[in-house]
C-alpha angles and dihedrals in degrees: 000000000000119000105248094219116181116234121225110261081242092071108041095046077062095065114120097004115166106223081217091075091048095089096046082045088048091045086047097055099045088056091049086051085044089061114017085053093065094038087052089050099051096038094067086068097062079067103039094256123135112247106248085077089067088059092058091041092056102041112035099043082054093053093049094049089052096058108035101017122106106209122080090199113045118101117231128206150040118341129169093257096073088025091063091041087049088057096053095050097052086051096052091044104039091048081084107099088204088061115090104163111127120251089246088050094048091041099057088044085064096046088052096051087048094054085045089050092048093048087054097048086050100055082049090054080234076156092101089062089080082075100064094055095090117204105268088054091054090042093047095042085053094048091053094052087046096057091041094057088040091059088038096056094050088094088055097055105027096037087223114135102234110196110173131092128234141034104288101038105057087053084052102050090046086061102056092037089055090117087066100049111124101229095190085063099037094047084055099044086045089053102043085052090058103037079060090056091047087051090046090049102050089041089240112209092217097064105245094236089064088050090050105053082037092058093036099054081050095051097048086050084046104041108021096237086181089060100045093046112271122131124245140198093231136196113343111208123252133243128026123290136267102260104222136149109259109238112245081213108165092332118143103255096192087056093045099055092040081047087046089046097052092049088055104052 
C-alpha cells in the first residue's frame, strides 16, 4: 500500500508553472524587496527596536510561508498595525523598574505567544471571525493607527523631543518648542514626502518609495547627513543572528498574552 505523503504548499502551488512567467515574477519580486526592505528597516523603530530586526521580520516569516502556507495571495511580515500594538505593550511591560529584560527579548517573546495564539485558533477553526470585522471598522482601526504613527514619528523628523501622549499635545508642544525644530531633518522629510506624491501622481514606473530611499542614501554620501544632524540609520550588522529561546525571566505573563492577543487579532 503506497505511503500518502503530503506535499509542501510550495510545491503544489507550482503545479502547472509556465517558466515564461519566471522573469516578470523575478522583476516583480525585486520591486516588492525594493520596497517592503526599507519599509522593514524603518518599522522596528516605531517599537524601539534596532533595525536589523525588520530585516528578519521581513525575510525569514516569508520563507517559511512559502514553503508551508497555504495561501498564494496573503502578505507576511511586519506592518505598522502590530508594530504599533507591540509598542504599546513594551511600554506597558518595560515601565516596571524590577523588569530588566531587554526590548528584543521581550520582542521575540511576544512574537512566540502570537504564533502560539495563531496555532491554537487554528486547531479551533476562530478563522471565520475575520468575517464579522465590516469595512469602516477596518478603515477606522487603519486610520488610527495612521494618525498615531504619524504623531509618534514627529520626534524623528523635527528632532524635537516631544514628551508628551495623545493626538493634540504633541501638536501643541511642537509649537511652543518651534525654536528647537531641526530644519535640515524636517526640510528632508518635507521633501521625501513630496517627492512620494509626485511619484504617485505621474504613476511612476520605479515606486516612489524606492526613489526616495535611492536619492536619500545619495544624498547622505553626498552631503554627510550624519554630520549635519540628521539622523541615520547607521551600520547593520553583518551576517545572520544566534538562534536561541528567549528566556520568560520575571515577565508578566497576564500582560504578555493580552499583549499577544491584541497583536493577533
Amino acid at each position: 500500500m503506497p505511503l500518502n505523503i503530503p506535499r509542501l504548499p510550495l510545491l503544489a502551488g507550482l503545479d502547472g508553472y509556465q517558466t515564461s512567467a519566471l522573469r516578470s515574477d523575478v522583476s516583480a519580486g525585486l520591486a516588492i524587496a525594493a520596497v517592503g526592505l526599507p519599509s522593514a528597516i524603518a518599522y522596528p523603530a516605531i517599537a524601539g527596536l534596532p533595525p536589523e530586526t525588520g530585516l528578519y521580520a521581513s525575510i525569514t516569516p516569508l520563507v517559511a510561508y512559502a514553503l508551508f502556507g497555504p495561501s498564494r495571495k496573503l502578505i507576511v511580515g511586519p506592518d505598522a498595525a502590530t508594530m504599533t500594538v507591540l509598542a504599546a505593550v513594551l511600554a506597558a511591560i518595560l515601565a516596571t523598574p524590577e523588569i530588566t529584560t531587554d526590548r528584543v527579548t521581550v520582542a521575540a517573546l511576544m512574537a512566540l505567544t502570537v504564533g502560539a495564539i495563531c496555532l491554537a485558533a487554528r486547531a479551533v477553526h476562530l478563522g471565520v471571525l475575520a468575517n464579522f470585522l465590516s469595512r469602516p471598522i477596518l478603515i477606522g482601526f487603519f486610520a488610527g493607527i495612521s494618525l498615531s504613527i504619524l504623531i509618534g514619528q514627529i520626534k524623528r523628523f523635527t528632532g524635537v523631543d516631544i514628551e508628551a501622549d495623545g493626538l493634540i499635545a504633541p501638536v501643541l508642544e511642537l509649537l511652543r518648542e518651534a525654536g528647537s525644530i531641526h530644519w535640515p531633518s524636517l526640510v528632508l522629510a518635507l521633501g521625501c514626502f513630496a517627492l512620494l506624491q509626485v511619484a504617485r501622481a505621474i504613476n511612476s514606473p520605479v515606486p516612489g518609495p524606492v526613489i526616495v530611499v535611492a536619492l536619500s542614501v545619495l544624498l547622505s554620501f553626498l552631503f554627510d547627513f550624519e554630520a549635519r544632524g540628521i539622523a541615520i540609520v547607521g551600520n547593520i550588522p553583518e551576517g545572520l543572528p544566534t538562534l536561541t529561546l528567549p528566556r520568560m525571566g520575571d515577565l508578566p505573563f497576564a500582560t504578555m498574552l493580552v499583549g499577544a492577543a491584541a497583536s493577533f487579532w
